[in-house]
C-alpha positions as CSV (number, residue, x, y, z in Angstrom):
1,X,-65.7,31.2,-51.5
2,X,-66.6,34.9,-51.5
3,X,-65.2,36.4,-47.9
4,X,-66.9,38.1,-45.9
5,X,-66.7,41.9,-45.7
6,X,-65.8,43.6,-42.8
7,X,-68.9,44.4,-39.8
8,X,-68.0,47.9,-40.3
9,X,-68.3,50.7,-43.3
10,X,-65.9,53.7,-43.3
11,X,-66.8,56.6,-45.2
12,X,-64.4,59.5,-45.5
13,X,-63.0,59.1,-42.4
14,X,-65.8,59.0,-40.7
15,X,-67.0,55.0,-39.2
16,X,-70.8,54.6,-38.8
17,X,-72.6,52.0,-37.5
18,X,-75.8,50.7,-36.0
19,X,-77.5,54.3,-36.8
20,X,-80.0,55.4,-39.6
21,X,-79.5,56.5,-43.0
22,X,-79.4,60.5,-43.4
23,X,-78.0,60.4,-47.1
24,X,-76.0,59.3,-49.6
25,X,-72.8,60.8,-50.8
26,X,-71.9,60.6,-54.3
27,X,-68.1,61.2,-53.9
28,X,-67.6,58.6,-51.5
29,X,-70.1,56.3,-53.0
30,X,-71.8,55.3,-49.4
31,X,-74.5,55.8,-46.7
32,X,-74.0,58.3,-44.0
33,X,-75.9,58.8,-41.0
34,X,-75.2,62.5,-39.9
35,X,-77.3,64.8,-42.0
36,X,-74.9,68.0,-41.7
37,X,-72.5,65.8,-44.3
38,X,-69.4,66.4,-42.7
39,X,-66.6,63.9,-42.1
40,X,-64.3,63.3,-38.9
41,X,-61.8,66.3,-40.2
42,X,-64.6,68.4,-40.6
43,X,-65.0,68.6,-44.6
44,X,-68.1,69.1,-46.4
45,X,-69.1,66.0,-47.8
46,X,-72.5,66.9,-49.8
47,X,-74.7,64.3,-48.9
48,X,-77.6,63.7,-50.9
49,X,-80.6,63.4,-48.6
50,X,-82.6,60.2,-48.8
51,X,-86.8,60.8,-49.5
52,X,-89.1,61.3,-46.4
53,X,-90.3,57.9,-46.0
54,X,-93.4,55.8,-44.5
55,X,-91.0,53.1,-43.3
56,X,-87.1,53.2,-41.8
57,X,-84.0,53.3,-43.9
58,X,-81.0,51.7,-41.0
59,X,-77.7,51.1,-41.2
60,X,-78.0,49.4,-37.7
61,X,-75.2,46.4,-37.6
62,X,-78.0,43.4,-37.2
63,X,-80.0,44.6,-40.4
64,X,-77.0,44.8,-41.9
65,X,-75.5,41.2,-41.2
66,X,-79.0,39.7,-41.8
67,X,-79.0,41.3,-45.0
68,X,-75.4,39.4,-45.8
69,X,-76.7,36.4,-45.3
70,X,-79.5,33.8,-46.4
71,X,-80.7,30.4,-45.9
72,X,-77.5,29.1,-47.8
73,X,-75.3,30.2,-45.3
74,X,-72.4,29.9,-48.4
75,X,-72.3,33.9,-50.0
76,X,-71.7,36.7,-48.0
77,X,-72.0,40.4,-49.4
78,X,-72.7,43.7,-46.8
79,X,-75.4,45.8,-48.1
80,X,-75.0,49.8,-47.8
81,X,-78.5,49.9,-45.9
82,X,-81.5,48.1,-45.6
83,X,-85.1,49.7,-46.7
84,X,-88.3,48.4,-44.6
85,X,-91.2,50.0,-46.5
86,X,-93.6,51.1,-44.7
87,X,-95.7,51.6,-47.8
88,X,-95.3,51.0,-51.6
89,X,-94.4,54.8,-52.2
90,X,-91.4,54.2,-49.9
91,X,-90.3,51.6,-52.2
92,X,-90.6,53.8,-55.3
93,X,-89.2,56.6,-53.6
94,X,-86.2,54.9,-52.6
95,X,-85.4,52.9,-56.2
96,X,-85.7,56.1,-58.0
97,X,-83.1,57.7,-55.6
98,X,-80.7,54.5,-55.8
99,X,-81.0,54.8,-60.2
100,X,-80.2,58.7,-59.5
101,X,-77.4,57.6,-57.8
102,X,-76.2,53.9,-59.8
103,X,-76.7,52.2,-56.7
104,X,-77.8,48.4,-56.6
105,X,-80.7,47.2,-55.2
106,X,-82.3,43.9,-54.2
107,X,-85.6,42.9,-52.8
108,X,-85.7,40.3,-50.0
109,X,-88.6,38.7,-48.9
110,X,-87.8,35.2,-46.4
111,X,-84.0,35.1,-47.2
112,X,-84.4,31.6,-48.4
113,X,-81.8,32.6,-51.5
114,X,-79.1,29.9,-50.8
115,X,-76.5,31.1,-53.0
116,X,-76.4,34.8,-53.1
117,X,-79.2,35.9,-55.2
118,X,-80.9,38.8,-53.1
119,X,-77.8,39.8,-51.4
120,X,-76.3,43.3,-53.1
121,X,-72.4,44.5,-51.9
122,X,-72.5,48.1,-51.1
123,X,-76.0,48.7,-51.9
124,X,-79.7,48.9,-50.6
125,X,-81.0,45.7,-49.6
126,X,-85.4,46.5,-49.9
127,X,-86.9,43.7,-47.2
128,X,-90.3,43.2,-48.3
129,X,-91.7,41.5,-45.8
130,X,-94.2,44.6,-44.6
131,X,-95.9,44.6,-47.5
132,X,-98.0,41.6,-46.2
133,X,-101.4,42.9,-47.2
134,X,-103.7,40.2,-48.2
135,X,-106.8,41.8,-50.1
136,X,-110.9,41.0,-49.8
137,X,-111.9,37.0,-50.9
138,X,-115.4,36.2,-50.8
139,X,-116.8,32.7,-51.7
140,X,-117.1,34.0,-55.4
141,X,-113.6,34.8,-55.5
142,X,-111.6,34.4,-58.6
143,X,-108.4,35.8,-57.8
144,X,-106.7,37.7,-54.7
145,X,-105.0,40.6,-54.7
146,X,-101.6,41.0,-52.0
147,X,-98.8,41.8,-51.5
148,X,-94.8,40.6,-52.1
149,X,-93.7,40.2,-48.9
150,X,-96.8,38.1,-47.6
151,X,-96.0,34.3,-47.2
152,X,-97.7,31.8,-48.7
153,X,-99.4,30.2,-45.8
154,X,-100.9,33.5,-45.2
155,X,-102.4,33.8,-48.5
156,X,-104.0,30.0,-48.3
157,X,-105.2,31.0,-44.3
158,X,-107.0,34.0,-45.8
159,X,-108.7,31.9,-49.0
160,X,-109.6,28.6,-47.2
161,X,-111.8,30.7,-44.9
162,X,-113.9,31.1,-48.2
163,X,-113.2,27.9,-49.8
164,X,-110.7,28.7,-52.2
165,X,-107.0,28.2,-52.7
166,X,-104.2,29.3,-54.9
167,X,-104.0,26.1,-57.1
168,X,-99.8,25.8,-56.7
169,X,-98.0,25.6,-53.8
170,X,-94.4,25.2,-53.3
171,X,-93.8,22.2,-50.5
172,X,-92.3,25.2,-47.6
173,X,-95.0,27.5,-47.7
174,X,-93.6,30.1,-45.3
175,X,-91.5,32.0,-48.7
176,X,-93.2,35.0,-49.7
177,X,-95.3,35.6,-53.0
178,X,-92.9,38.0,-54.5
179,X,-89.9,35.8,-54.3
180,X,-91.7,32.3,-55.7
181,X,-93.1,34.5,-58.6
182,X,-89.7,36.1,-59.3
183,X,-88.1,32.4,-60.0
184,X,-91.1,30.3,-61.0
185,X,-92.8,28.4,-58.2
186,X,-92.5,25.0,-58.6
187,X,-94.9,22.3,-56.7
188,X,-96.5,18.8,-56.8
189,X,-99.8,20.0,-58.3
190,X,-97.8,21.7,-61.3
191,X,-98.6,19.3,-63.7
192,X,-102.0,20.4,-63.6
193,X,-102.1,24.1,-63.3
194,X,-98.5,25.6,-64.2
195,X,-96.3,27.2,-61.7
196,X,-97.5,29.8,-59.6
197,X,-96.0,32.3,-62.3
198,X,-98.7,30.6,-64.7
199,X,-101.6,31.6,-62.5
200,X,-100.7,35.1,-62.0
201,X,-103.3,37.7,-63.6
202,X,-101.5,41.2,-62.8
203,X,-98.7,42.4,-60.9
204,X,-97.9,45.7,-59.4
205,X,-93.8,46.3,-60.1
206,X,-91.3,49.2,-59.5
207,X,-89.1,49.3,-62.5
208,X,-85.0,50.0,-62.0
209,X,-86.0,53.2,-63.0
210,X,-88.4,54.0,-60.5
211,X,-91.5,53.7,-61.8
212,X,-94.4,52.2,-60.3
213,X,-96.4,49.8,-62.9
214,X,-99.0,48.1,-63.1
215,X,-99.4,45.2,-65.8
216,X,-101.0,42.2,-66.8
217,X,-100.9,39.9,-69.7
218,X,-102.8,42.7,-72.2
219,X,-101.1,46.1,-70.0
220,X,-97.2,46.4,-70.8
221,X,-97.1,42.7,-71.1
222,X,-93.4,43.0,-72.1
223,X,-92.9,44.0,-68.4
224,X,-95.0,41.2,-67.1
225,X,-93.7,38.6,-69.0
226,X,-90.3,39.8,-67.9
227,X,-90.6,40.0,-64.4
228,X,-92.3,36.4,-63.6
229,X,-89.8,33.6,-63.6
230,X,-87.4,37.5,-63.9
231,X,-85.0,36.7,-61.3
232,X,-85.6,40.7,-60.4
233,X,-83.7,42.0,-63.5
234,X,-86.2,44.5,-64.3
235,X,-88.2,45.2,-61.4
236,X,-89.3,44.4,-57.8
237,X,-92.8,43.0,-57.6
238,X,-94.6,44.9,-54.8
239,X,-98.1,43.3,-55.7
240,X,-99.7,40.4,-57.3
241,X,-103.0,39.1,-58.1
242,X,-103.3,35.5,-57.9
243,X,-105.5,33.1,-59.3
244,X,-107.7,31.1,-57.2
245,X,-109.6,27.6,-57.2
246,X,-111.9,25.7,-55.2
247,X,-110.4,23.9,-52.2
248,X,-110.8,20.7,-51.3
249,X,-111.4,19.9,-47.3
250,X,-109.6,16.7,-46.9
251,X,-107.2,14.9,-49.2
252,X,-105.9,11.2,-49.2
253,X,-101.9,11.0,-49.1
254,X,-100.2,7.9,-50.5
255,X,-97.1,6.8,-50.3
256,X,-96.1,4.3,-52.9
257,X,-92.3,2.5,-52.1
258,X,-89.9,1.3,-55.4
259,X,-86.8,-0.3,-55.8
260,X,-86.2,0.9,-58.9
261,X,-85.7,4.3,-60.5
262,X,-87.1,3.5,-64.0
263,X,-89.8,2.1,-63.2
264,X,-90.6,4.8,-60.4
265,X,-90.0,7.7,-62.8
266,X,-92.0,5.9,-65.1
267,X,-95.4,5.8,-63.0
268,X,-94.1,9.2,-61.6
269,X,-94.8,10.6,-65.8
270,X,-97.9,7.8,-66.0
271,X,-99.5,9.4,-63.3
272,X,-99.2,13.2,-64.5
273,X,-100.1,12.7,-68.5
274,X,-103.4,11.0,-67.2
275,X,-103.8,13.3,-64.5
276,X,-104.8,10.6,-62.2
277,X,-103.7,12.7,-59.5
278,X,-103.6,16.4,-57.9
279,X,-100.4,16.3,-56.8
280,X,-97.2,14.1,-57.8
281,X,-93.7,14.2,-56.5
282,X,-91.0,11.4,-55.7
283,X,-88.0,11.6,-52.9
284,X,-84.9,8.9,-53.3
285,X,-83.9,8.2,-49.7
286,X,-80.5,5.8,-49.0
287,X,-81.1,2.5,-48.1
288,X,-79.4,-0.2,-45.3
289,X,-76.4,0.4,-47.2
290,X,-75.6,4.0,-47.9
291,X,-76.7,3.9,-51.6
292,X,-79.5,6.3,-52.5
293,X,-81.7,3.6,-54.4
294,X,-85.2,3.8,-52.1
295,X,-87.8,5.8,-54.1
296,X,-90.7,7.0,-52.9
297,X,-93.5,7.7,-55.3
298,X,-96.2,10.5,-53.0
299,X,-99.2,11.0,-54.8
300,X,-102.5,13.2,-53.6
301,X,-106.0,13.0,-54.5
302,X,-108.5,15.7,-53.1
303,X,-111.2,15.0,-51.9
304,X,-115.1,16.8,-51.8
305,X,-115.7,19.3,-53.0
306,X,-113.1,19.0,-55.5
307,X,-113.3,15.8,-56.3
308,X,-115.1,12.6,-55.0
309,X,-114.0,10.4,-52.4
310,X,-110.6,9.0,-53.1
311,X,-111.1,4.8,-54.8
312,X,-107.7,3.1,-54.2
313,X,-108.6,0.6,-56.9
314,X,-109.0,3.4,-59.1
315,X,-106.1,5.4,-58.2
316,X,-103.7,2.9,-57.9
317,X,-104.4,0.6,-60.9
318,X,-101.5,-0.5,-62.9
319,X,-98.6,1.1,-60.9
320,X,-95.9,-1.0,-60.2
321,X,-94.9,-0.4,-56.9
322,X,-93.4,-2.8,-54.8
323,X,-96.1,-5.3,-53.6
324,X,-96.2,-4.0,-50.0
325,X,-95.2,-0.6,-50.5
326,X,-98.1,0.9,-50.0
327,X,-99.9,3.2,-47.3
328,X,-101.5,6.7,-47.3
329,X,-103.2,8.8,-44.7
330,X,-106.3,11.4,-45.0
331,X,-105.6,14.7,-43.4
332,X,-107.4,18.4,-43.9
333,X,-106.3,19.7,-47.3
334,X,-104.1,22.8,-44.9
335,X,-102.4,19.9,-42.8
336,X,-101.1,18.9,-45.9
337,X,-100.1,22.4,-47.2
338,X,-98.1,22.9,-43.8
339,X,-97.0,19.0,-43.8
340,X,-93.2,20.1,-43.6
341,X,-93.9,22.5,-40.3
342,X,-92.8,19.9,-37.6
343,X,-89.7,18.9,-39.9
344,X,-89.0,22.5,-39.6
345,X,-89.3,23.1,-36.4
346,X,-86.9,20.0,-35.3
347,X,-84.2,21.6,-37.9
348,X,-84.6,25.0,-36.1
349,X,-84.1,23.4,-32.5
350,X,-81.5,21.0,-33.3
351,X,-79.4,24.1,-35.1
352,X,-79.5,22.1,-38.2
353,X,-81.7,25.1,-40.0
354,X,-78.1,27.0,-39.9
355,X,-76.4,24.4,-42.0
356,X,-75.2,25.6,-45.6
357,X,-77.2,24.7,-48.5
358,X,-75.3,23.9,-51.3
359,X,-78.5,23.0,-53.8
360,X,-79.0,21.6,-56.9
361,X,-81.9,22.2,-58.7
362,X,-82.0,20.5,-62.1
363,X,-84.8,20.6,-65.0
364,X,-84.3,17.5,-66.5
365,X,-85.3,16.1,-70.1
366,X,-88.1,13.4,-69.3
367,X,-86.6,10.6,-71.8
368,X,-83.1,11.0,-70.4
369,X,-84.0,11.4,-66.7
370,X,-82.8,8.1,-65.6
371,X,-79.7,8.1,-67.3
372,X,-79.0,11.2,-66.1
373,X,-79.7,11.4,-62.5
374,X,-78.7,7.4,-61.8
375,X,-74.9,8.6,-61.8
376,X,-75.7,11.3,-59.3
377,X,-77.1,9.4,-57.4
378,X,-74.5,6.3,-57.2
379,X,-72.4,9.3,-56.3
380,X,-74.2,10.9,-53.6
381,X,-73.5,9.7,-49.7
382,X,-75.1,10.4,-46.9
383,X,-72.3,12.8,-45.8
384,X,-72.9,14.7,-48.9
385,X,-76.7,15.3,-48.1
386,X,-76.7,15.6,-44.5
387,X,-80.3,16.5,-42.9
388,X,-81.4,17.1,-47.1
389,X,-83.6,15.4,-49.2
390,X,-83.3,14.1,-53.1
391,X,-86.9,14.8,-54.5
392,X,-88.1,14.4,-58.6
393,X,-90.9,16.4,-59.5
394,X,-92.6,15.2,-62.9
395,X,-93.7,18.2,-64.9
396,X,-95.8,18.9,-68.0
397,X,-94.2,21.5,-70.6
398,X,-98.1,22.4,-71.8
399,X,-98.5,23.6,-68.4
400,X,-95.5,26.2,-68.3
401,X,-97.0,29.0,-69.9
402,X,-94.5,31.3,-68.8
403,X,-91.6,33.1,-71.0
404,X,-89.2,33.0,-68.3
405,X,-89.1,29.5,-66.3
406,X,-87.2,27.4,-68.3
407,X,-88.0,23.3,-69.2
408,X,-86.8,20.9,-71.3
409,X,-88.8,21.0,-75.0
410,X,-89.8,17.3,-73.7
411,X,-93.4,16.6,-72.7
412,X,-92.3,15.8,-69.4
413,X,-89.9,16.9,-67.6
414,X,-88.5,16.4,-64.1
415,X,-87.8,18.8,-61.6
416,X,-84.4,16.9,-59.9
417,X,-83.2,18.3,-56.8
418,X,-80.5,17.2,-54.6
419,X,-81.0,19.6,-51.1
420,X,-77.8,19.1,-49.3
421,X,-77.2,20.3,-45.7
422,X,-73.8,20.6,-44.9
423,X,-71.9,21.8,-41.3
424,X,-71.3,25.7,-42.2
425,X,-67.7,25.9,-41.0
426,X,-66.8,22.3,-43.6
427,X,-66.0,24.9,-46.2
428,X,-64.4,21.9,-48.1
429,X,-67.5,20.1,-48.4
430,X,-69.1,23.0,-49.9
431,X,-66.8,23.6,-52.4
432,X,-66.9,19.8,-52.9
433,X,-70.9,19.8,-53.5
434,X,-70.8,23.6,-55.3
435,X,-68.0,21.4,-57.8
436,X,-70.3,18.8,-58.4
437,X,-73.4,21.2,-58.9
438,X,-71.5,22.3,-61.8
439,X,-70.8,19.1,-63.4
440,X,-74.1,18.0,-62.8
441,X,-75.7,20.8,-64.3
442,X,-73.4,20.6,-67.8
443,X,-74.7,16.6,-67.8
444,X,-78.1,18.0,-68.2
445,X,-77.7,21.0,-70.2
446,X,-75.5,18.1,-72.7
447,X,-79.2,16.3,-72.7
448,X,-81.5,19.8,-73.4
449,X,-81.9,20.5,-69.7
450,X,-81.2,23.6,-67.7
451,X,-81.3,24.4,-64.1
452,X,-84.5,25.8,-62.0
453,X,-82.6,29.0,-61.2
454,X,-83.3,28.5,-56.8
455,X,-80.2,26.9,-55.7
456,X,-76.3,26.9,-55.8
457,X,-74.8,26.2,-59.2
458,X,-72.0,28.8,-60.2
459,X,-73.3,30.6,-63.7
460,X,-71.3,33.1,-65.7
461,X,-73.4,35.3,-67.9
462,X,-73.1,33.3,-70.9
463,X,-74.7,30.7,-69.4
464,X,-77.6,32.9,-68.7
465,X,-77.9,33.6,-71.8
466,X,-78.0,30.3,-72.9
467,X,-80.2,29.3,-69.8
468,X,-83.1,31.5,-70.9
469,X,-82.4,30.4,-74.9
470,X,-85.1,31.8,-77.1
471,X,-86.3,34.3,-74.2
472,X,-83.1,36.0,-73.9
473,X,-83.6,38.6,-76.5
474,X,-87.0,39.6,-75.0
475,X,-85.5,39.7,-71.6
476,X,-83.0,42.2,-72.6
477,X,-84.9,44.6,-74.1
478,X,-87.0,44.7,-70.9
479,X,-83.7,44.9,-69.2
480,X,-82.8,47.9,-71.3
481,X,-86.2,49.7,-71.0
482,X,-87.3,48.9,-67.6
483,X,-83.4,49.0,-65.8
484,X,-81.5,50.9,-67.8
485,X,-78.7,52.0,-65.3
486,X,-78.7,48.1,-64.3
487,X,-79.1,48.1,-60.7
488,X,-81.2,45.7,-60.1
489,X,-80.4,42.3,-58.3
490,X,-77.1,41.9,-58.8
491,X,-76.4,38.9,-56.9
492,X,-78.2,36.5,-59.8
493,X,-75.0,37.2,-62.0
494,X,-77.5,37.5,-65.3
495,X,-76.5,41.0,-66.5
């Protein structure tokens, strides 16, 4: 496992800590906080000065160890210093210094990476979180224009007031819109409108180089098709119009129970090519035994003004549930959004939030998904998953428009995850689960599978280059025009 760094950063002599950034000196390669430049013995040390900023640049010892950390709890790399915008310019100001200077940068929005990926050792970590603003929506709305670091919930609070939604959600909707859109943005209702990368109309980006951009599917489209589903390799997404739809006030929730996985993927792939359904996703929980063979199958129809009032008949007709497995709820369409905030809440108070997270995340083909995943899951124990959940998510390649997020060539595929919680300080276990990421990951990519690029499955650069296939070439020549020095995001591992 990587180790730690130390709490504290020496630079020629001269220990700093918990104090702001003054400059940057190129000799020593590191932050300093007195602006005269000059070490404990007195030499000159040159410092570069950082740009006058909106925001703060720190070096303060809690930014720092937040910064070295993430919801995985597993990878642990010291930034240099921590940027907090307090406008875009700061942003632009401060990655042109850091490509000056061949110092890596990463943007961090919620910090739910678990394995590393916005975490840079030794170099400027840029929080996004204050660039929150949501712009105007009126009830004729088509899109919405805001910023990185807001969070999804904030985004539907601000649209529902007008009737309107973002048509995607991921399940947690307390990440932020610039780190969904740089992995993909995966949900329940993707099978009908894409990922939220596929219902993105422009983004606003700051290239390695410095360069504030603007682009859309017709403006430098190389950029914007490089940067959605981009993991961050050639720039930092400060802005993003999204897509909106028409909301529906209430929906109806069912939960359909199986005791068997073919038959529940099965209805699980029924259910998305007729688009019976707005929503569709699947959980496997362990049964009286210990074995991880009771499958869930939730599906959700919206109601007016969307759609009319749900018809079980309808709905349900031909699935092949188990006889009594049936139930569902009606709740407003946000109570459903926000359905995980009470699970959350109990995981913050009970400590288990702090657990590591060794995930797998697996796109799987759709004819092979039951062979595949069935040995994973005779595998998995209860031990293994802790407070976690198993959850299959059936996707619809005609709906993944974008370069970037990789499927299966299949019609369907299945978004597998397996979202362990394991004791921090079981280090064995970890290694144990990160082990069998691995080996579940080369069973799928042996079927024409990959991985959706959000959890913990160790990747050498080759395998990044095989991950992204076809899109690789286009993705480096971004890379080459838009980062040349390289410093973006170098936790991912791509370049």
């Amino acid at each position: 496992m990587p180790r730690t760094p130390s709490r504290r950063t020496v630079l020629r002599g001269l220990t700093v800590t918990g104090a702001a950034v003054a400059g940057f000196d190129p000799a020593a390669r590191g932050w300093a906080a007195d602006a005269s430049g000059t070490d404990a013995s007195g030499t000159d040390g040159r410092l570069a000065g950082t740009p006058r900023l909106d925001g703060t640049l720190t070096r303060d010892d809690a930014a720092l160890g937040a910064a070295s950390d993430d919801y995985g709890h597993i990878v642990h790399h010291r930034p240099a210093a921590v940027l907090r915008p307090g406008s875009v310019r700061d942003v632009v100001a401060m990655v042109r210094f850091c490509n000056e200077h061949s110092v890596p940068v990463a943007p961090r929005g919620q910090g739910h990476s678990p394995f590393g990926q916005a975490q840079v050792p030794g170099g400027l970590v840029v929080e996004t979180a204050t660039l929150a603003d949501i712009g105007p929506v009126g009830p004729d709305s088509t899109t919405v224009t805001v910023g990185a670091g807001a969070r999804w919930s904030e985004v539907a609070g601000a649209t529902l007031a007008h009737g309107l939604t973002p048509p995607v959600f991921t399940d947690y909707i307390e990440l932020s819109v610039g780190g969904t859109l740089s992995v993909g943005g995966l949900g329940g209702q993707a099978h009908r409108y894409g990922a939220q990368v596929d219902n993105v109309t422009e983004l606003r980006v700051v290239t390695g180089a410095g360069e504030l951009v603007r682009c859309s599917p017709s403006r430098r489209p190389d950029l914007f098709h490089a940067v959605l589903a981009g993991l961050g390799q050639c720039g930092i997404i400060v802005e993003a119009t999204l897509r909106l739809v028409p909301a529906p006030r209430t929906v109806r929730h069912y939960h359909l129970a199986y005791d068997d996985l073919g038959t529940f993927l099965d209805d699980q792939r029924l259910l998305v090519q007729e688009g019976r359904f707005d929503y569709v996703e699947g959980q496997v929980a362990a049964d009286a035994d210990g074995a991880f063979r009771a499958y869930t199958l939730e599906a959700v129809a919206y109601g007016p003004p969307v759609g009319p009032a749900p018809d079980d008949a309808t709905l349900l007709r031909g699935l092949r549930h188990t006889p009594s497995g049936v139930r569902y709820e009606d709740r407003s369409y946000l109570d459903f959004l926000d359905r995980l905030a009470p699970f959350v809440a109990m995981l913050k108070e009970t400590g288990l939030w702090t657990y590591a997270h060794p995930w797998l995340n697996l796109m799987v083909p759709g004819a092979s998904a039951a062979a595949v995943s069935a040995p994973l899951l005779d595998a998995l124990t209860p031990a293994d998953l802790g407070p976690g959940v198993v959850l299959f998510y059936p996707l619809l390649r005609e709906r993944l428009t974008t370069p970037l997020l990789r499927s299966s060539d299949e019609p369907v595929s299945y978004l597998f995850d397996i979202l362990s919680a394991i004791p921090p300080d079981d280090t064995a276990a970890v290694d144990r689960r990160l082990a069998a990421n691995r080996s579940a990951y080369e069973a799928v990519a042996s079927v024409g599978g990959t991985q959706y690029p959000v959890g913990s499955v160790p990747f050498t650069r080759a395998d990044w280059r095989t991950h992204f296939g076809p899109a690789w070439p286009a993705l480096e020549a971004a890379k080459r025009r838009y980062d040349p020095r390289r410093i973006l995001v170098p936790g991912q591992g791509v370049f």
